[in-house]
ROLUM-836228 format. One record per residue (C-alpha): x, y negated, z; residue number from 0; residue in one letter. Coordinates in Angstrom, 1 decimal, always signed. Each point is the difference from the previous one (the first is absolute). Example, Ala and Ser with C-alpha at 12.3 -4.5 7.8 and 13.67 -1.06 7.14 Angstrom:
2
{{+12.3, +4.5, +7.8}, 0, A}
{{+1.4, -3.4, -0.7}, 1, S}
This chain:
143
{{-3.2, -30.8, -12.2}, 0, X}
{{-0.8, +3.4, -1.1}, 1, X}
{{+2.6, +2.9, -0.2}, 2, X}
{{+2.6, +0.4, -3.0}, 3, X}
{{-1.0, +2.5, -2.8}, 4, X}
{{+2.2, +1.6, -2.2}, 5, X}
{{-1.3, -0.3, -3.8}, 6, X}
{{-0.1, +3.9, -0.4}, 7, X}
{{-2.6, -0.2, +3.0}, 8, X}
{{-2.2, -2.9, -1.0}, 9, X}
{{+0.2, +1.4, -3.3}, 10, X}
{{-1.9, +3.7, +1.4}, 11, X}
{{-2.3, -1.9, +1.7}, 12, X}
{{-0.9, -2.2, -3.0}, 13, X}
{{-0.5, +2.7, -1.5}, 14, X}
{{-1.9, +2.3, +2.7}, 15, X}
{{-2.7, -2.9, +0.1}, 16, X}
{{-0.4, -0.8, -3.6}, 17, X}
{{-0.7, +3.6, -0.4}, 18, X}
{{-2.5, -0.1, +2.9}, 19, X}
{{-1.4, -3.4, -1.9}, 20, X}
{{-0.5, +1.9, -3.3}, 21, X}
{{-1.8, +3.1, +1.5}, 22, X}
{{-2.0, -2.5, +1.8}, 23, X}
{{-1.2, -1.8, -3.0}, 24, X}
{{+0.0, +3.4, -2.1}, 25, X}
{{-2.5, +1.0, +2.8}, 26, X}
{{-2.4, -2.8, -0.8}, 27, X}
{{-0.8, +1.1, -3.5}, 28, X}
{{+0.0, +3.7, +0.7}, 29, X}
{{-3.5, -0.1, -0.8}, 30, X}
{{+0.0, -2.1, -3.0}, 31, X}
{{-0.3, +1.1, -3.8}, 32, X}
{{+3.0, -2.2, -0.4}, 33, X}
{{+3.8, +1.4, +1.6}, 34, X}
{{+1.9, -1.7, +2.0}, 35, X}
{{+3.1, +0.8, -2.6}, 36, X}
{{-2.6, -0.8, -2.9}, 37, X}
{{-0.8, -3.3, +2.0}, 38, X}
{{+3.8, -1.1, +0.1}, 39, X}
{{+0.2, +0.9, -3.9}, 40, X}
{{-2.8, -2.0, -0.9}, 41, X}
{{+1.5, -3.2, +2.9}, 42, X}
{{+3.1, +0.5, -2.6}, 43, X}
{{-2.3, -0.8, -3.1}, 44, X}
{{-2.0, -2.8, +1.7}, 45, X}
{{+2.1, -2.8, -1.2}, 46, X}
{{+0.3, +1.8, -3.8}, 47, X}
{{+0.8, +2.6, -2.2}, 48, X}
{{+2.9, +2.3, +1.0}, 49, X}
{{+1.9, +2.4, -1.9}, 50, X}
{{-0.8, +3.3, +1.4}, 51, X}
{{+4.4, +0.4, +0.6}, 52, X}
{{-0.2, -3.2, +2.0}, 53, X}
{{-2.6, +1.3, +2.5}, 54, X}
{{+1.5, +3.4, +0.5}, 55, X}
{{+3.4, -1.8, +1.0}, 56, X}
{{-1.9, -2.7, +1.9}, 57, X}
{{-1.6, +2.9, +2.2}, 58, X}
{{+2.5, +2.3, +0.0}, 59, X}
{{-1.0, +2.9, -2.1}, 60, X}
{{+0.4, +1.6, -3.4}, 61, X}
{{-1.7, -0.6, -3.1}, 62, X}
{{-2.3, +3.4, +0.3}, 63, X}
{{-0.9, -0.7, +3.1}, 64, X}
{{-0.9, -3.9, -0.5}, 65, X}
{{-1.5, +1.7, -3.6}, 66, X}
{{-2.8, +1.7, +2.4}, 67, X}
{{-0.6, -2.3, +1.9}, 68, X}
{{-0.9, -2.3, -3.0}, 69, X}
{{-1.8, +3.0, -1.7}, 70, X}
{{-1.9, -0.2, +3.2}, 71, X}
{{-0.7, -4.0, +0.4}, 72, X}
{{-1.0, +0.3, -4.1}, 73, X}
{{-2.1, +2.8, +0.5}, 74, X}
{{-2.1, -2.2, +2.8}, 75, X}
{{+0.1, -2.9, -2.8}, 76, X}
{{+2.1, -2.0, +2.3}, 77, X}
{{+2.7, -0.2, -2.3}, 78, X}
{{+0.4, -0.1, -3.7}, 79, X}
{{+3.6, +0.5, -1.8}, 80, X}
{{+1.6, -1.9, -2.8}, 81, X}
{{+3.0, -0.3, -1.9}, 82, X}
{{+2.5, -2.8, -0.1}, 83, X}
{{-0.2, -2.8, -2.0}, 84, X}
{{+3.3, +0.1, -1.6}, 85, X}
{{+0.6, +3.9, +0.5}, 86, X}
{{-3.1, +2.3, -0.6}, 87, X}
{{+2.2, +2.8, +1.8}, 88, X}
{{-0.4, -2.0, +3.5}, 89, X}
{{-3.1, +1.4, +1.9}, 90, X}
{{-1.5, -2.6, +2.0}, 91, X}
{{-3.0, +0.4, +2.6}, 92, X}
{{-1.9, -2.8, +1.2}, 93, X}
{{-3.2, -0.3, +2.4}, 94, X}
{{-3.8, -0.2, -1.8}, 95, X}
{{-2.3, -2.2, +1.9}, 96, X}
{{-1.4, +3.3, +2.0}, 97, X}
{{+3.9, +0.2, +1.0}, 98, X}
{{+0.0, -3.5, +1.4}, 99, X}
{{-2.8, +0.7, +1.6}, 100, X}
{{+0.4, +2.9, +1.6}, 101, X}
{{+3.9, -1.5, +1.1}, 102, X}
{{-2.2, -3.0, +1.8}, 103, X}
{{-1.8, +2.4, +1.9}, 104, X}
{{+3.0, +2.5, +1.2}, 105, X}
{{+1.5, -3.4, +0.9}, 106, X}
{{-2.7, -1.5, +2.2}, 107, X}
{{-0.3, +3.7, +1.7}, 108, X}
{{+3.6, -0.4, +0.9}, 109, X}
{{+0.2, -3.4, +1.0}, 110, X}
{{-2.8, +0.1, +2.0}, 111, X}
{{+1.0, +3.2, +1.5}, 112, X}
{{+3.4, -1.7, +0.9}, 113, X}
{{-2.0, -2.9, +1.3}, 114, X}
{{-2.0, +1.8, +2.6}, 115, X}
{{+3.5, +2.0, +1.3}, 116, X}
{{+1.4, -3.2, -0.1}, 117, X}
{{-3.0, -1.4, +2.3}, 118, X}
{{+0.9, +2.5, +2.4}, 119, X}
{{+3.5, -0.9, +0.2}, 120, X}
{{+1.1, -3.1, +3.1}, 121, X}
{{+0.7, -3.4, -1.8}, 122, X}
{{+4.0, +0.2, +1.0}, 123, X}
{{+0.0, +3.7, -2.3}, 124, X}
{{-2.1, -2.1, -2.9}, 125, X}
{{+2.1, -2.8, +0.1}, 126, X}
{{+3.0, +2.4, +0.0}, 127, X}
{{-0.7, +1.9, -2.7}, 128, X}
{{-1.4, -3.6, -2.0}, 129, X}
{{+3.6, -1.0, +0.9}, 130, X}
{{+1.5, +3.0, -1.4}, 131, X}
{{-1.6, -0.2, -3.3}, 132, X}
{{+2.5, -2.0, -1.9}, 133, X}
{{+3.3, +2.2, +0.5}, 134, X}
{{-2.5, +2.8, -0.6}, 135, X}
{{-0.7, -1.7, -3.6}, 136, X}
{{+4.0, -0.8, -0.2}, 137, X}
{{+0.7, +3.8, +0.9}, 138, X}
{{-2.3, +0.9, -3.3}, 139, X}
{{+1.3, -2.7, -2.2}, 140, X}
{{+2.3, +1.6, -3.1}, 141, X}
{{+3.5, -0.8, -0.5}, 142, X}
């Protein structure tokens, strides 16, 4: 049985790795005419139009700076923006076909990237951080 941690501790070194995770991944697209952070906008749109205030809270940021990043994903024709339905005030941005495209492929860079590392890694530390994966998903679930 391993060691008690306090909550303040586990809590750093959640945090210490996921940063180390994101960097990581961030690395793998470095090279790419997609961003990472242009990747996770369009992951956000890949189940439907968003209004462009629902994707800066989702990822944390103001409305400027979610505004270039859209400016940017329209510019690349991966986007296109809209209006609502029942208020024509409401911006919304959702993915073209290019966009969907071009999310599949920034995908199956990262998942196979994260597949090889995860190659390299014993069975026990695989099964580990397989086991691990649920109270991950509960940690990110919203109240």
């Amino acid at each position: 049985m391993g060691v008690a941690v306090s909550t303040a501790d586990l809590a750093a070194d959640v945090n210490r790795t996921l940063r180390d995770i994101v960097l990581l991944l961030r690395r793998v697209s470095a090279d790419s005419e997609v961003s990472a952070p242009q990747l996770a906008v369009m992951g956000s749109l890949a189940a439907g139009s968003r209004r462009m205030s629902e994707l800066a809270a989702e990822h944390g940021v103001r409305m400027p700076t979610m505004t270039v990043q859209v400016n940017r994903l329209e510019r690349d024709g991966l986007v296109v923006r809209g209006s609502h339905e029942s208020d024509a005030r409401v911006v919304t941005v959702a993915l073209t076909e290019a966009g969907r495209g071009a999310l599949s492929v920034g995908r199956r860079a990262r998942v196979g990237f994260l597949a090889e590392r995860l190659e390299g890694l014993a069975a026990e530390d695989r099964a580990a951080i397989a086991a691990a994966l649920p109270a991950l998903s509960r940690l990110c679930e919203k109240e």
